[in-house]
mmCIF file of the N, C-alpha and C atoms, coordinates in Angstrom:
data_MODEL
# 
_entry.id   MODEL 
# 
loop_
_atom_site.group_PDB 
_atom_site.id 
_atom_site.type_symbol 
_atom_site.label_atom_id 
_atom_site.label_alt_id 
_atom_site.label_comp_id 
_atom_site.label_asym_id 
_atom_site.label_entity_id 
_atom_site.label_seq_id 
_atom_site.pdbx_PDB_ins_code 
_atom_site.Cartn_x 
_atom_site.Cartn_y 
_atom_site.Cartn_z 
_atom_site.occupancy 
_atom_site.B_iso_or_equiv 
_atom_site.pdbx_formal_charge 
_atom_site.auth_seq_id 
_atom_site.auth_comp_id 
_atom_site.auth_asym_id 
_atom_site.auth_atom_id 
_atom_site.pdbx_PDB_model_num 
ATOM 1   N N  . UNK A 1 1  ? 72.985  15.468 -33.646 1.00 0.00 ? 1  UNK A N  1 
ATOM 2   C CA . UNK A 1 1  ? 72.677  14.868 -32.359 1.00 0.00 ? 1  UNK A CA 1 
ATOM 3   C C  . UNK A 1 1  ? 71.167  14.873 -32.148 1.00 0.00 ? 1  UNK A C  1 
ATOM 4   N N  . UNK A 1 2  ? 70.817  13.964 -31.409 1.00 0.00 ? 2  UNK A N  1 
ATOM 5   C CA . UNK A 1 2  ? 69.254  13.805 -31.359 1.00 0.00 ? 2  UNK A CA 1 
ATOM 6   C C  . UNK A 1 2  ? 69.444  13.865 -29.620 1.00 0.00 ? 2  UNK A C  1 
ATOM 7   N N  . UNK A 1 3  ? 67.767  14.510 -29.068 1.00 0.00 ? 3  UNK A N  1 
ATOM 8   C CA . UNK A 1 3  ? 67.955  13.998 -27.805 1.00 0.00 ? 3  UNK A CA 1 
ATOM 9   C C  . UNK A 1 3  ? 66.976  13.266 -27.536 1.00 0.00 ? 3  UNK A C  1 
ATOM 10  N N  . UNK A 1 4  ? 67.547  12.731 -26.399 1.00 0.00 ? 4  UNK A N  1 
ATOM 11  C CA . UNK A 1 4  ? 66.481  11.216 -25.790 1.00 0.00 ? 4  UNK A CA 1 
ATOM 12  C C  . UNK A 1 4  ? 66.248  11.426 -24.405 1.00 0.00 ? 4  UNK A C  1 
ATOM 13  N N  . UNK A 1 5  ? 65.734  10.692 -24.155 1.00 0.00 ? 5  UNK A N  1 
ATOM 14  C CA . UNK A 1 5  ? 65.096  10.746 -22.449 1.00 0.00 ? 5  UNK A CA 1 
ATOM 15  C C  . UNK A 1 5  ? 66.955  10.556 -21.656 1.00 0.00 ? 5  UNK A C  1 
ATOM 16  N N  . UNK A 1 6  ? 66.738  11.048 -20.118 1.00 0.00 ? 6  UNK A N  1 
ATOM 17  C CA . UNK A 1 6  ? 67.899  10.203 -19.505 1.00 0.00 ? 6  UNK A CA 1 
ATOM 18  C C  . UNK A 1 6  ? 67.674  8.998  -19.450 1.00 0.00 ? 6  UNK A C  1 
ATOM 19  N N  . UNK A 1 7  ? 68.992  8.536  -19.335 1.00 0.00 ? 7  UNK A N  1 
ATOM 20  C CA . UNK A 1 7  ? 69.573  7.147  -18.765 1.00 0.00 ? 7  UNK A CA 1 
ATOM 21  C C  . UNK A 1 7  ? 69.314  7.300  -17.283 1.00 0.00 ? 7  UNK A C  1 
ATOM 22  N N  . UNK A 1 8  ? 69.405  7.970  -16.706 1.00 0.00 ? 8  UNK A N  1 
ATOM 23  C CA . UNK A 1 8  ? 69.553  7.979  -15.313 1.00 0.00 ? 8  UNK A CA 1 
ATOM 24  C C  . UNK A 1 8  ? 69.339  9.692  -14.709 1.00 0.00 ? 8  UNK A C  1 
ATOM 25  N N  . UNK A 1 9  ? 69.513  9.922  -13.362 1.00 0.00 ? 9  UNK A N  1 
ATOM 26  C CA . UNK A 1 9  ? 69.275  11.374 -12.754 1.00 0.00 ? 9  UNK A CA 1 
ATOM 27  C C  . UNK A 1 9  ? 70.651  11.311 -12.078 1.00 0.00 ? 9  UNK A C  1 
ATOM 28  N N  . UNK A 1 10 ? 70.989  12.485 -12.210 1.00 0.00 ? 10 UNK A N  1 
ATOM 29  C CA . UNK A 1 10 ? 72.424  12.909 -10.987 1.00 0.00 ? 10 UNK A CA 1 
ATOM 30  C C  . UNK A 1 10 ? 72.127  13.894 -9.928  1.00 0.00 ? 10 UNK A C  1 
ATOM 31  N N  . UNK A 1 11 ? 72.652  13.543 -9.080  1.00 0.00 ? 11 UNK A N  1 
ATOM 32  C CA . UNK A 1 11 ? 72.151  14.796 -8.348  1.00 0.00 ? 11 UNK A CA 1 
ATOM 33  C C  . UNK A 1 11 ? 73.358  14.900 -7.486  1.00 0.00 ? 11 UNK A C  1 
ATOM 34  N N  . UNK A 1 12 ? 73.887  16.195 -7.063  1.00 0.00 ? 12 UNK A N  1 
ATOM 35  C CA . UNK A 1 12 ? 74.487  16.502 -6.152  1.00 0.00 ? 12 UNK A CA 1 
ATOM 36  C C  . UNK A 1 12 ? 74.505  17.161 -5.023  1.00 0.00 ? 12 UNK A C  1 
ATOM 37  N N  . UNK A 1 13 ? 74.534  17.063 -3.626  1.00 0.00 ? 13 UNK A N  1 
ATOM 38  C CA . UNK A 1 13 ? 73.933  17.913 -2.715  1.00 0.00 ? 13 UNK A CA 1 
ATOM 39  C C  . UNK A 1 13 ? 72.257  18.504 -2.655  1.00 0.00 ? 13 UNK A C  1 
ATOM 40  N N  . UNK A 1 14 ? 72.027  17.393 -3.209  1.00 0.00 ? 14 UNK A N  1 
ATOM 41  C CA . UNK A 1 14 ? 70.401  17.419 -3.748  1.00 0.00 ? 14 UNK A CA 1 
ATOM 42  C C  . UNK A 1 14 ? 69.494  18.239 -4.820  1.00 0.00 ? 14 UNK A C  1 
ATOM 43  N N  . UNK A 1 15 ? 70.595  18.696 -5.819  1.00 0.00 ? 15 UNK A N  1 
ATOM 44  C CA . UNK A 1 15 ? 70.348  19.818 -7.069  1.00 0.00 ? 15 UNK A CA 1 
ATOM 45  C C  . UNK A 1 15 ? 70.525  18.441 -8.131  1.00 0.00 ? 15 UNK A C  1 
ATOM 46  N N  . UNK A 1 16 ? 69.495  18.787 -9.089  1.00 0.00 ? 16 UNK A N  1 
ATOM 47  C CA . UNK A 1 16 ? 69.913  17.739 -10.408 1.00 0.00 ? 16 UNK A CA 1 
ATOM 48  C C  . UNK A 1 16 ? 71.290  18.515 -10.615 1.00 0.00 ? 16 UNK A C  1 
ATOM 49  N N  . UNK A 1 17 ? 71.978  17.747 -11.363 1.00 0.00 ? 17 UNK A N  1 
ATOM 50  C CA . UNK A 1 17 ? 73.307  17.691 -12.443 1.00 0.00 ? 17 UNK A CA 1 
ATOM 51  C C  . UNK A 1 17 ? 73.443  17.131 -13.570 1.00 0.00 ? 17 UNK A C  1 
ATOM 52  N N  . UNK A 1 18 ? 74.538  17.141 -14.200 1.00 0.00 ? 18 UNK A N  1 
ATOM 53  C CA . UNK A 1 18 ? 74.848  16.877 -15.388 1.00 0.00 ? 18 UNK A CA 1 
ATOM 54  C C  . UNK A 1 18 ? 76.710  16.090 -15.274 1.00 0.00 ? 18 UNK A C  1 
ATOM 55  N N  . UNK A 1 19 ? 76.803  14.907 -15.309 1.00 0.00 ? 19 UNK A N  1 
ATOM 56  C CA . UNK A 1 19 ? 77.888  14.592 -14.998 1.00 0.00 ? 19 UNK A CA 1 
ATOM 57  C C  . UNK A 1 19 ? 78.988  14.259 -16.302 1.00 0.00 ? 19 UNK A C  1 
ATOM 58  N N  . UNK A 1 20 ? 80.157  14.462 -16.115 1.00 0.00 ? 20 UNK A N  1 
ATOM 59  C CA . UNK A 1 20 ? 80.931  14.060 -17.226 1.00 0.00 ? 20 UNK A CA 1 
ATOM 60  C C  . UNK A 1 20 ? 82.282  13.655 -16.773 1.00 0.00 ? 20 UNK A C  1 
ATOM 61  N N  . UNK A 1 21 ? 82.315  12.490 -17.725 1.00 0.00 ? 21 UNK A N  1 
ATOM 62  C CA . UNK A 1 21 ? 83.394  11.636 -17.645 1.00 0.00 ? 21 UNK A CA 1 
ATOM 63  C C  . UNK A 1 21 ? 84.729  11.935 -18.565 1.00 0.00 ? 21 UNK A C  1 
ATOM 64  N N  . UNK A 1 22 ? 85.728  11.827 -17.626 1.00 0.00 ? 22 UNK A N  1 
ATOM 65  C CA . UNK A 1 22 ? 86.696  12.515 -18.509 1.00 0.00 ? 22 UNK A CA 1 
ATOM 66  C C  . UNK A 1 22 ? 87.470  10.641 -19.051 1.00 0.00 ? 22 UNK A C  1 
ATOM 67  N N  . UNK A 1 23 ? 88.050  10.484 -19.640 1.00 0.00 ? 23 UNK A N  1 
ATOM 68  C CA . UNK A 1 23 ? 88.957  9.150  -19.208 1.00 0.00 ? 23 UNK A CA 1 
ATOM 69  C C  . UNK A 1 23 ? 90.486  9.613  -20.349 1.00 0.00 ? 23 UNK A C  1 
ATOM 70  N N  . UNK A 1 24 ? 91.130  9.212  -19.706 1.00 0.00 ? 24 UNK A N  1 
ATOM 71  C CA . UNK A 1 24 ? 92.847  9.307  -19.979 1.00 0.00 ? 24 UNK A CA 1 
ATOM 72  C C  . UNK A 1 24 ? 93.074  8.439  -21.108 1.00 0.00 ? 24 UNK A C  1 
ATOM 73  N N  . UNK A 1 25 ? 93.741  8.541  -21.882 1.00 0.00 ? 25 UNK A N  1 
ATOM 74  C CA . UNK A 1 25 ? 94.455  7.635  -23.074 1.00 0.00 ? 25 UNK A CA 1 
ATOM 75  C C  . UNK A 1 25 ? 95.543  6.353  -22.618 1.00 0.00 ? 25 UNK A C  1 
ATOM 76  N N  . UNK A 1 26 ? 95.681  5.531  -22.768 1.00 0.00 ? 26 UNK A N  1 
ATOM 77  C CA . UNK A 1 26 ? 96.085  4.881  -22.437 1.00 0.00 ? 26 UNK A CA 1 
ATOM 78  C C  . UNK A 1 26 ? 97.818  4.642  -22.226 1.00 0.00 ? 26 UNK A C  1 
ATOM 79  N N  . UNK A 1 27 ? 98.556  4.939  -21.026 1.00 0.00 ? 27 UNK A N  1 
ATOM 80  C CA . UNK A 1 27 ? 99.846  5.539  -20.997 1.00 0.00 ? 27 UNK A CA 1 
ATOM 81  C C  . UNK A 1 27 ? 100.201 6.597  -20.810 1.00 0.00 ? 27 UNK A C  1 
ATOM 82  N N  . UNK A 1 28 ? 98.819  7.455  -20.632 1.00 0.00 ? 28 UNK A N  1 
ATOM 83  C CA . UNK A 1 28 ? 98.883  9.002  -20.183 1.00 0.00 ? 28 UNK A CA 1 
ATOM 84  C C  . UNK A 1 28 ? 98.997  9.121  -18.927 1.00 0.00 ? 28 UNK A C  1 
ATOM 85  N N  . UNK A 1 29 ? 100.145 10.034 -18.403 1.00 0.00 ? 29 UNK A N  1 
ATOM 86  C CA . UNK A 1 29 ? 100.774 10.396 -17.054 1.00 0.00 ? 29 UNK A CA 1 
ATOM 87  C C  . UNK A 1 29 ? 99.615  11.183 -16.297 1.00 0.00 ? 29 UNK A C  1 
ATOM 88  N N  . UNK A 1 30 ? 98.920  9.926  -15.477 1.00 0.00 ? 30 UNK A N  1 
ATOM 89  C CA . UNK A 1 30 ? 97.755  9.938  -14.196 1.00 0.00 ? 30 UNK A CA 1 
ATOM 90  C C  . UNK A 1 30 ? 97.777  11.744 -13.815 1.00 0.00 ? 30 UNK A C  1 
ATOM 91  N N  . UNK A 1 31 ? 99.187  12.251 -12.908 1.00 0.00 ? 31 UNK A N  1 
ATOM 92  C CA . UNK A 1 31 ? 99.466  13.104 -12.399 1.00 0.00 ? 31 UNK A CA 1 
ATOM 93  C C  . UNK A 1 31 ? 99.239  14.564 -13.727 1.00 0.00 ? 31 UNK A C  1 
ATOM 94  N N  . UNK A 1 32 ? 99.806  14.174 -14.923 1.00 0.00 ? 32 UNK A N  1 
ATOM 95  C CA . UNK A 1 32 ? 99.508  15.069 -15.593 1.00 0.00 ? 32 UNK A CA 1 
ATOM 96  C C  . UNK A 1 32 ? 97.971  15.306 -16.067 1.00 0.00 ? 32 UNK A C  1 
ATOM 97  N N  . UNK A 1 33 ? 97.520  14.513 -16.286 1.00 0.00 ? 33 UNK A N  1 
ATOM 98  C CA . UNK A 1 33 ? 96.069  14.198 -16.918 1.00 0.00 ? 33 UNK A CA 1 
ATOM 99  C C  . UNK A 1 33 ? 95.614  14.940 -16.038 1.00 0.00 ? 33 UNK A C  1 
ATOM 100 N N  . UNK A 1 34 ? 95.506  15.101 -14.402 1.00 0.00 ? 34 UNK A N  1 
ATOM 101 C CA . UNK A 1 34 ? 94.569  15.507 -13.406 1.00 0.00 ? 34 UNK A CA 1 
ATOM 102 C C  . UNK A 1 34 ? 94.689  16.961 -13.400 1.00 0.00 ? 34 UNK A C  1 
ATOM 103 N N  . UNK A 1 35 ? 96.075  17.239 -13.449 1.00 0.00 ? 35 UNK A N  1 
ATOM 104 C CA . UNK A 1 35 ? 96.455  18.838 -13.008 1.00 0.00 ? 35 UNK A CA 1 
ATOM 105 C C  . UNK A 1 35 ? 95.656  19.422 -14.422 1.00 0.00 ? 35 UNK A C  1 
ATOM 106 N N  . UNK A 1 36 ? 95.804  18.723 -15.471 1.00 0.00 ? 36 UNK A N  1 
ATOM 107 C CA . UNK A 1 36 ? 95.093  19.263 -16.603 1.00 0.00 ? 36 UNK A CA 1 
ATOM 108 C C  . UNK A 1 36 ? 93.833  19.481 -16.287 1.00 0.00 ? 36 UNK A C  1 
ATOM 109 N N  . UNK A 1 37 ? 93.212  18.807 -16.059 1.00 0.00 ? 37 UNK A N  1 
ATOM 110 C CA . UNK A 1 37 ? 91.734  18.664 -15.780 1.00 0.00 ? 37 UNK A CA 1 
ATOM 111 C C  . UNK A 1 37 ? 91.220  19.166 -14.545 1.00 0.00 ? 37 UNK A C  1 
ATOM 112 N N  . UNK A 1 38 ? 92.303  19.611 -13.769 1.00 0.00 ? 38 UNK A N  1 
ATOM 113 C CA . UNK A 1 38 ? 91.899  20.855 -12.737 1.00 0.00 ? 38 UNK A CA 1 
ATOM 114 C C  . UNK A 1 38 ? 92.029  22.752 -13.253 1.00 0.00 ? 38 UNK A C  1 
ATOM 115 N N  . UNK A 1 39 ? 93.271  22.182 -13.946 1.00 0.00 ? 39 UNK A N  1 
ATOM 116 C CA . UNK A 1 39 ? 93.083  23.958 -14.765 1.00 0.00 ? 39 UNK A CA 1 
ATOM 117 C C  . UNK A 1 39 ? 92.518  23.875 -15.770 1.00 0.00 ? 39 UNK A C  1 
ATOM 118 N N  . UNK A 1 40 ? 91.480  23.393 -16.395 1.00 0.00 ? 40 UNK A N  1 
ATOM 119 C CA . UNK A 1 40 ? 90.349  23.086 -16.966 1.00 0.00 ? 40 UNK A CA 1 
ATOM 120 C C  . UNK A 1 40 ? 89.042  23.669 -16.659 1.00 0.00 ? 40 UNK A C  1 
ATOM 121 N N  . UNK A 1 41 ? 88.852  23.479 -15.504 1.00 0.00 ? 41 UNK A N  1 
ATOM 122 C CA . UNK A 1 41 ? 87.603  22.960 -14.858 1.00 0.00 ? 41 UNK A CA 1 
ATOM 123 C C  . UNK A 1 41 ? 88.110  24.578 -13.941 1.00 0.00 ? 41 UNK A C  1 
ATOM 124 N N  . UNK A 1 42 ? 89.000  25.039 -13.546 1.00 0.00 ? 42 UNK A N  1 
ATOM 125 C CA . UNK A 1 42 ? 88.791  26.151 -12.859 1.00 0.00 ? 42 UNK A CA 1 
ATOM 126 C C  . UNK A 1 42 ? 88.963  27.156 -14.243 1.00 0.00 ? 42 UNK A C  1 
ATOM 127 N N  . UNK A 1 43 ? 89.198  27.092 -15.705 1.00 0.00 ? 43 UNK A N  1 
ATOM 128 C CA . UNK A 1 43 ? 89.203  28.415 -16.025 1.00 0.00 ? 43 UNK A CA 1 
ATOM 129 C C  . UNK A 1 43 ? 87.717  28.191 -16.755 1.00 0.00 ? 43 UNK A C  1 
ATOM 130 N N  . UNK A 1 44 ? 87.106  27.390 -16.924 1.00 0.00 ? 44 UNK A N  1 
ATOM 131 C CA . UNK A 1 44 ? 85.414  27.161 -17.545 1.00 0.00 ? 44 UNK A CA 1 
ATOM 132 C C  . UNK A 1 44 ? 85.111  28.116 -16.233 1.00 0.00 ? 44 UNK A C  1 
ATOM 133 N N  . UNK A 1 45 ? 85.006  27.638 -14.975 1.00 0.00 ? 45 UNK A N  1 
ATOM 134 C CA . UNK A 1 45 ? 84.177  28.152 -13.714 1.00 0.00 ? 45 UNK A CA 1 
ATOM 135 C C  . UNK A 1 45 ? 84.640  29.845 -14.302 1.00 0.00 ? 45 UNK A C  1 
ATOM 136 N N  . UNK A 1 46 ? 85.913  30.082 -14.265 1.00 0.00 ? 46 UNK A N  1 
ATOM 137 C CA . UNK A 1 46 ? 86.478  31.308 -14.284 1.00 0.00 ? 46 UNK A CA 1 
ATOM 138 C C  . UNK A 1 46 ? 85.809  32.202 -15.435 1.00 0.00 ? 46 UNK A C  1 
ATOM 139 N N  . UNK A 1 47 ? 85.331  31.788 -16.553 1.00 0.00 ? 47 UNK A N  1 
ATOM 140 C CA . UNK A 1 47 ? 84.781  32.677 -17.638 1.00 0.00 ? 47 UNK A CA 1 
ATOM 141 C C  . UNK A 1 47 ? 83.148  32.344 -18.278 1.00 0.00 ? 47 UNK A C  1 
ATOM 142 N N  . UNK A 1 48 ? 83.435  30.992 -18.995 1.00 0.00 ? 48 UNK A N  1 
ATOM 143 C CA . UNK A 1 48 ? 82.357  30.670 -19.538 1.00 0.00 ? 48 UNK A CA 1 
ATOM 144 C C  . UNK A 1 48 ? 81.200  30.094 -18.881 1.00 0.00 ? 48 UNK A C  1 
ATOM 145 N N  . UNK A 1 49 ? 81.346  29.294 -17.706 1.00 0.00 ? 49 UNK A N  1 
ATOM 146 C CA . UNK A 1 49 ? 80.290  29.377 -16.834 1.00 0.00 ? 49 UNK A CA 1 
ATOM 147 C C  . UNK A 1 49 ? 78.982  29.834 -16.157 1.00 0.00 ? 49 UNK A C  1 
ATOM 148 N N  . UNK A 1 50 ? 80.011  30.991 -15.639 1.00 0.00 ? 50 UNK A N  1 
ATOM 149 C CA . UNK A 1 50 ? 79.244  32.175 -15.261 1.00 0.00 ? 50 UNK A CA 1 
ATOM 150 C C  . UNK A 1 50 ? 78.117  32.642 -15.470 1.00 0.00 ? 50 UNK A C  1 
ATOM 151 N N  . UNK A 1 51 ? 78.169  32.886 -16.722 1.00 0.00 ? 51 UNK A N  1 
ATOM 152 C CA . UNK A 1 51 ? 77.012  33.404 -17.597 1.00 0.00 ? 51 UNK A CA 1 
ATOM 153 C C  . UNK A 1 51 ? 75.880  32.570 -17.849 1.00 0.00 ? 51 UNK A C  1 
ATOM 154 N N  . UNK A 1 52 ? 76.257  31.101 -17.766 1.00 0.00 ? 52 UNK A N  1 
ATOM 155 C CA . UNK A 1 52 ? 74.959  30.541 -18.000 1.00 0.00 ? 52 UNK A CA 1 
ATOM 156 C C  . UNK A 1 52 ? 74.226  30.031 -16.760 1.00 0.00 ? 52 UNK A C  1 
ATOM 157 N N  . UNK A 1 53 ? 74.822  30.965 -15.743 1.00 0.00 ? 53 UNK A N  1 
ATOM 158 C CA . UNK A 1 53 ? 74.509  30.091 -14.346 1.00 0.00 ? 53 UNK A CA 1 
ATOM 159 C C  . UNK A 1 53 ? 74.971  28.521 -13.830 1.00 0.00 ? 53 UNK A C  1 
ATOM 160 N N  . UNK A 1 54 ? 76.006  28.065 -14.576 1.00 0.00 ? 54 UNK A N  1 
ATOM 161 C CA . UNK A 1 54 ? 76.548  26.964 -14.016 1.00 0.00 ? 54 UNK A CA 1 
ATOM 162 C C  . UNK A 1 54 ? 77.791  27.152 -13.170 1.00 0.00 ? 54 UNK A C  1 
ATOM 163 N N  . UNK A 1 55 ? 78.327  26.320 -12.512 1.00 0.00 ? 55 UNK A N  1 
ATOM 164 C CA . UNK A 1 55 ? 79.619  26.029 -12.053 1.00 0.00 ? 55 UNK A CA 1 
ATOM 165 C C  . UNK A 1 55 ? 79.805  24.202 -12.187 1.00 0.00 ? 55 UNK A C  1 
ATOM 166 N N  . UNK A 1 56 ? 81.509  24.460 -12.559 1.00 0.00 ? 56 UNK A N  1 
ATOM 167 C CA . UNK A 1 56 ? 81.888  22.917 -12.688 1.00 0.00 ? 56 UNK A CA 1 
ATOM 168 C C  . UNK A 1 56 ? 82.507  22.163 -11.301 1.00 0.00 ? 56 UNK A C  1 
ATOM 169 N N  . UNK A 1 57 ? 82.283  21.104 -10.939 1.00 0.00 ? 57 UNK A N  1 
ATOM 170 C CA . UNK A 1 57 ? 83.095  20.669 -10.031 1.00 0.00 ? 57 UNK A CA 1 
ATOM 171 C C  . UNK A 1 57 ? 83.795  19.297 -10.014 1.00 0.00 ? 57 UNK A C  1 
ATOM 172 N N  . UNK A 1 58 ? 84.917  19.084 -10.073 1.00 0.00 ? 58 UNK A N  1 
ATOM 173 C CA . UNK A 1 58 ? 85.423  18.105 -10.062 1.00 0.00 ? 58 UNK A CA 1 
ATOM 174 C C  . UNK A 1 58 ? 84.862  17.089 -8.628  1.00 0.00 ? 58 UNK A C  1 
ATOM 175 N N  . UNK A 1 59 ? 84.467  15.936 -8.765  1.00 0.00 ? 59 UNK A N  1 
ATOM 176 C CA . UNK A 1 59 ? 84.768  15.026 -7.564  1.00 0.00 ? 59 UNK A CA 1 
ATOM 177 C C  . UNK A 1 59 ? 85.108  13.351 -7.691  1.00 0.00 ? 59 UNK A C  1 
ATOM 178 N N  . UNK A 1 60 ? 85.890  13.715 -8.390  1.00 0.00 ? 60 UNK A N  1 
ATOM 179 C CA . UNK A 1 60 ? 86.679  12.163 -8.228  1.00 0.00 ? 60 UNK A CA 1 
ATOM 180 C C  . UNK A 1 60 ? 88.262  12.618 -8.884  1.00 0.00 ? 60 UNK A C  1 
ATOM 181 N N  . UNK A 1 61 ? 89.239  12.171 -8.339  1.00 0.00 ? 61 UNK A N  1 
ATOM 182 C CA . UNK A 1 61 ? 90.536  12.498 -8.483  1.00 0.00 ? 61 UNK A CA 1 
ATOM 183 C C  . UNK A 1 61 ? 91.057  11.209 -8.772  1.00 0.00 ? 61 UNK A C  1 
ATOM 184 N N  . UNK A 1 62 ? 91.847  10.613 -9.517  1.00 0.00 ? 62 UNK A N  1 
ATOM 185 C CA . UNK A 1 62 ? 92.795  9.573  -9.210  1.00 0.00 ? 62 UNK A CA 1 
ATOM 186 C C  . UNK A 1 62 ? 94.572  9.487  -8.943  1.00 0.00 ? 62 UNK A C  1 
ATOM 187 N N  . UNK A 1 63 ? 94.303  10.939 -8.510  1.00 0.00 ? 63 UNK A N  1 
ATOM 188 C CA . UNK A 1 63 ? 95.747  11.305 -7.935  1.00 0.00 ? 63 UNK A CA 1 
ATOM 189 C C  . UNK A 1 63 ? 95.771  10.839 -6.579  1.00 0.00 ? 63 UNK A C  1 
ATOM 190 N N  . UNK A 1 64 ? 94.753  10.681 -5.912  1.00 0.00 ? 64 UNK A N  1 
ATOM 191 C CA . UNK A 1 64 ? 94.532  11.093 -4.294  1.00 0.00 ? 64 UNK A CA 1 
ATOM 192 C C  . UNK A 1 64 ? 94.573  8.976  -3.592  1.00 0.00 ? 64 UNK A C  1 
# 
């Protein structure tokens, strides 16, 4: 991997970020995909996170 300048800035609540896109396979059950990707995203916060001073947050759902 090489790195390059951004494409763009994220920011949330006015802190830079780092955003990531999850996307579903095609025929994959919406409802399952999400709950996945919520107990995901809370056991990263829950262990590996921590330590590097991050937290993850989901904000876009397509359950809702």
């Amino acid at each position: 991997f090489a790195f390059t300048d951004p494409g763009a800035r994220i920011r949330n609540l006015a802190t830079p970020s780092i955003a990531i896109n999850a996307v579903r396979e095609t025929g994959a059950n919406v409802i399952e995909t999400m709950d996945g990707l919520r107990v995901a995203v809370e056991e990263l916060n829950a262990r590996a996170l921590p330590a590097a001073g991050l937290q993850m947050k989901q904000v876009y759902d397509e359950t809702i």
